[in-house]
mmCIF file of the C-alpha atoms, coordinates in Angstrom:
data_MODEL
# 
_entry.id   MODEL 
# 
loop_
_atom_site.group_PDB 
_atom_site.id 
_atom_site.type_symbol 
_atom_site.label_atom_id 
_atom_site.label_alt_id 
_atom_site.label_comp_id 
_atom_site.label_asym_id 
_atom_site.label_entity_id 
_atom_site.label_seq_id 
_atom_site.pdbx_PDB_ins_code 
_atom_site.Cartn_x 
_atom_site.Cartn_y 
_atom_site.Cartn_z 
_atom_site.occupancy 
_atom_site.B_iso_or_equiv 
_atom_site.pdbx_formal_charge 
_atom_site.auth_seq_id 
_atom_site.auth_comp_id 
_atom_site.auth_asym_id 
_atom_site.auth_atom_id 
_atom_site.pdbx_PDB_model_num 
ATOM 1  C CA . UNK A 1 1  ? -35.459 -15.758 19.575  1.00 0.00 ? 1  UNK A CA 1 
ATOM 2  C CA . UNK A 1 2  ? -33.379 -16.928 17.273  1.00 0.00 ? 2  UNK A CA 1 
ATOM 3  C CA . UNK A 1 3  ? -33.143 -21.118 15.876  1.00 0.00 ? 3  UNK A CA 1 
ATOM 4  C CA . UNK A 1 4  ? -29.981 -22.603 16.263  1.00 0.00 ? 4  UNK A CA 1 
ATOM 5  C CA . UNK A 1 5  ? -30.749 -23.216 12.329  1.00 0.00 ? 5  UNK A CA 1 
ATOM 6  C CA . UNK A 1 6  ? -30.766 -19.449 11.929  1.00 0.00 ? 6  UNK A CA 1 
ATOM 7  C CA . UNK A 1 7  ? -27.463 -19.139 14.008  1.00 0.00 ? 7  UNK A CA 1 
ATOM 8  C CA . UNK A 1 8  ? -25.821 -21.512 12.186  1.00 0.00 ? 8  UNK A CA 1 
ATOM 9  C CA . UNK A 1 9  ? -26.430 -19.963 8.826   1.00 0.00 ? 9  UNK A CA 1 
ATOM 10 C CA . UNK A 1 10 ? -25.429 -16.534 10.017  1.00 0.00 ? 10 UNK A CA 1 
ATOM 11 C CA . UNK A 1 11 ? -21.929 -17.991 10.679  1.00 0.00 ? 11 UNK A CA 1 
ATOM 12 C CA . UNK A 1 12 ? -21.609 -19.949 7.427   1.00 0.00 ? 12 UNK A CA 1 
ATOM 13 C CA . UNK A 1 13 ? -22.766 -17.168 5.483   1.00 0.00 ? 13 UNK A CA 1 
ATOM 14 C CA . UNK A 1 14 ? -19.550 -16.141 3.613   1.00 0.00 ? 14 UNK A CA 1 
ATOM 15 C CA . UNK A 1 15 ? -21.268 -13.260 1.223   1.00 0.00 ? 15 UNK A CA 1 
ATOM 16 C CA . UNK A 1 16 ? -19.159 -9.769  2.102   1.00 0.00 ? 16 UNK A CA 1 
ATOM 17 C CA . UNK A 1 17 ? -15.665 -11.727 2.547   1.00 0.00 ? 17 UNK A CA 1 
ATOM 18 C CA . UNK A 1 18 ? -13.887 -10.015 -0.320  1.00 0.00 ? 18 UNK A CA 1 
ATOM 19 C CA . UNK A 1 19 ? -14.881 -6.417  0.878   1.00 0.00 ? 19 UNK A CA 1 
ATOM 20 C CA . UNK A 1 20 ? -13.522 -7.447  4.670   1.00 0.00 ? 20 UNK A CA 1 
ATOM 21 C CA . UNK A 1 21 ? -10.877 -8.560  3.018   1.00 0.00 ? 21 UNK A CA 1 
ATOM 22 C CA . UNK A 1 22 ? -10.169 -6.394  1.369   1.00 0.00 ? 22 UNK A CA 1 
ATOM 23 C CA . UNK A 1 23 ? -10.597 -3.629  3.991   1.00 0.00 ? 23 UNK A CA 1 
ATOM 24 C CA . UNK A 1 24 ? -8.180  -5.240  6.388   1.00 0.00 ? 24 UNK A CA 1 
ATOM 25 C CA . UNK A 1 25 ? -5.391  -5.146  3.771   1.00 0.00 ? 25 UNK A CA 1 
ATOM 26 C CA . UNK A 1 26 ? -5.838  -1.274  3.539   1.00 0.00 ? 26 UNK A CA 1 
ATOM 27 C CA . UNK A 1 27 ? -5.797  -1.295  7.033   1.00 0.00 ? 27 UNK A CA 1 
ATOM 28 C CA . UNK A 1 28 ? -2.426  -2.772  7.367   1.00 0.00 ? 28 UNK A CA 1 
ATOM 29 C CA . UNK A 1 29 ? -1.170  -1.020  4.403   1.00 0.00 ? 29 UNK A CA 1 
ATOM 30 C CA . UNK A 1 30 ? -2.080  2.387   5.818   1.00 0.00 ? 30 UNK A CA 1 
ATOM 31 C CA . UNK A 1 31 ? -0.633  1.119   9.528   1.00 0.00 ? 31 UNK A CA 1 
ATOM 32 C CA . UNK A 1 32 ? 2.697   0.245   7.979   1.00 0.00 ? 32 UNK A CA 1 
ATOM 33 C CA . UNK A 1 33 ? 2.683   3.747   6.519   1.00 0.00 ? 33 UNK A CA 1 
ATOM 34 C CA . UNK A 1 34 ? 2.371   5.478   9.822   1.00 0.00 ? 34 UNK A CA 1 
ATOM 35 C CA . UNK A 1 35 ? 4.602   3.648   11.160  1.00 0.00 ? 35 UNK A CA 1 
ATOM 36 C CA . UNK A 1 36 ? 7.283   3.434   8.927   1.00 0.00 ? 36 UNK A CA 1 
ATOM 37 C CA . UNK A 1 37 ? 6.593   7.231   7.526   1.00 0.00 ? 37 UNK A CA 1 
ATOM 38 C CA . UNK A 1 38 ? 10.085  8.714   8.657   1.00 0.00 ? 38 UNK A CA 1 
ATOM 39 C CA . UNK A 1 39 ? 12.323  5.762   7.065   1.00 0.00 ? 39 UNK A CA 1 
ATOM 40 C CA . UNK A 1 40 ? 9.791   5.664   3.456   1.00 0.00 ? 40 UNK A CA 1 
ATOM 41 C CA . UNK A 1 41 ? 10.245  9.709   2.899   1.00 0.00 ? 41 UNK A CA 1 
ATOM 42 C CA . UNK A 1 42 ? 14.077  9.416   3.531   1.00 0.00 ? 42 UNK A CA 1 
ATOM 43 C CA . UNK A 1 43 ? 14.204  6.222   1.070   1.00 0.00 ? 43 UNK A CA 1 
ATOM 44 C CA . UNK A 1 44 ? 11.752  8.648   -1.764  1.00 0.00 ? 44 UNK A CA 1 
ATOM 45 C CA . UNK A 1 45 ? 13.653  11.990  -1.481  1.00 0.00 ? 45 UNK A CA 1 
ATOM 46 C CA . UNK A 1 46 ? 17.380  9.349   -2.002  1.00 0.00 ? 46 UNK A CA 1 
ATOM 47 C CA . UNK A 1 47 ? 15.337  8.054   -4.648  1.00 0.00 ? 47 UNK A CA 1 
ATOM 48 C CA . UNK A 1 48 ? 14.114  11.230  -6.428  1.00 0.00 ? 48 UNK A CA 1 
ATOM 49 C CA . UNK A 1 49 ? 17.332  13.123  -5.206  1.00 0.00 ? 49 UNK A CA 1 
ATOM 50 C CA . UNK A 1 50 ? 19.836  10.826  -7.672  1.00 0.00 ? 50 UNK A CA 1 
ATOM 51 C CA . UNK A 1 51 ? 16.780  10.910  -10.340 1.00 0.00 ? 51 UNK A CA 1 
ATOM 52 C CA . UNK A 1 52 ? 17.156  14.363  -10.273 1.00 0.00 ? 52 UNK A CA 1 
ATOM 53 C CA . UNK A 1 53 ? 20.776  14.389  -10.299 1.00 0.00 ? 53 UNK A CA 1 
ATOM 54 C CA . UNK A 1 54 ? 21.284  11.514  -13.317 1.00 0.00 ? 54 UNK A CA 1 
ATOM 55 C CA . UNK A 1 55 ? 18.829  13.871  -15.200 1.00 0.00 ? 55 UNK A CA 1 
ATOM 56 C CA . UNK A 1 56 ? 20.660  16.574  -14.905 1.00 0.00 ? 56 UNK A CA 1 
ATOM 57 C CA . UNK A 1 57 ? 23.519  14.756  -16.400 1.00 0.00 ? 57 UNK A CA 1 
ATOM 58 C CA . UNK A 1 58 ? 21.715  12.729  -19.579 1.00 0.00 ? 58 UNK A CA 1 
ATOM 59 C CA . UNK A 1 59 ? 20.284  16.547  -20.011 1.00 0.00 ? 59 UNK A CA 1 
ATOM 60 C CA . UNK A 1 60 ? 23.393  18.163  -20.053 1.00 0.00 ? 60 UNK A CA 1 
ATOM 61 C CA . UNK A 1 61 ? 25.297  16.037  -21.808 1.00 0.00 ? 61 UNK A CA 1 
ATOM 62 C CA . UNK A 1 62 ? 26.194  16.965  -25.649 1.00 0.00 ? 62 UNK A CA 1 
ATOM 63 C CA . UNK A 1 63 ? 25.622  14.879  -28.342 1.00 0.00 ? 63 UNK A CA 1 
ATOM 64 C CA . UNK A 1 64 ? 28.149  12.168  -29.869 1.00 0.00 ? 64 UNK A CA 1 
ATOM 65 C CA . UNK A 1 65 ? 29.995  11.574  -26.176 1.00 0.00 ? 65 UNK A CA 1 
# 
């Protein structure tokens, strides 16, 4: 059986709270995603849509206008 010594330094033991850390921020980053999915690949193809477009126009365009 475990001290109450023991116990106690289990829970103050802090070594390992950047990687949980850092896990649970993926976590919510990747939940976000999924749930926003629909509303982020209509804001990227506006986005990439007009890129495309203004491209088309600096490309096009002749020199000395």
């Amino acid at each position: 059986m475990y001290s109450s010594f023991e116990t106690e330094d289990f829970w103050d033991d802090e070594s390992g709270m950047g990687t949980i850390e850092m896990v649970l921020i993926i976590v919510v980053l990747i939940g976000l995603v999924v749930v926003f999915r629909s509303g982020i690949t209509t804001l990227l193809n506006n986005i990439f849509g007009k890129i495309n477009s203004l491209s088309g126009e600096v490309y096009n365009a002749t020199p000395g206008q």
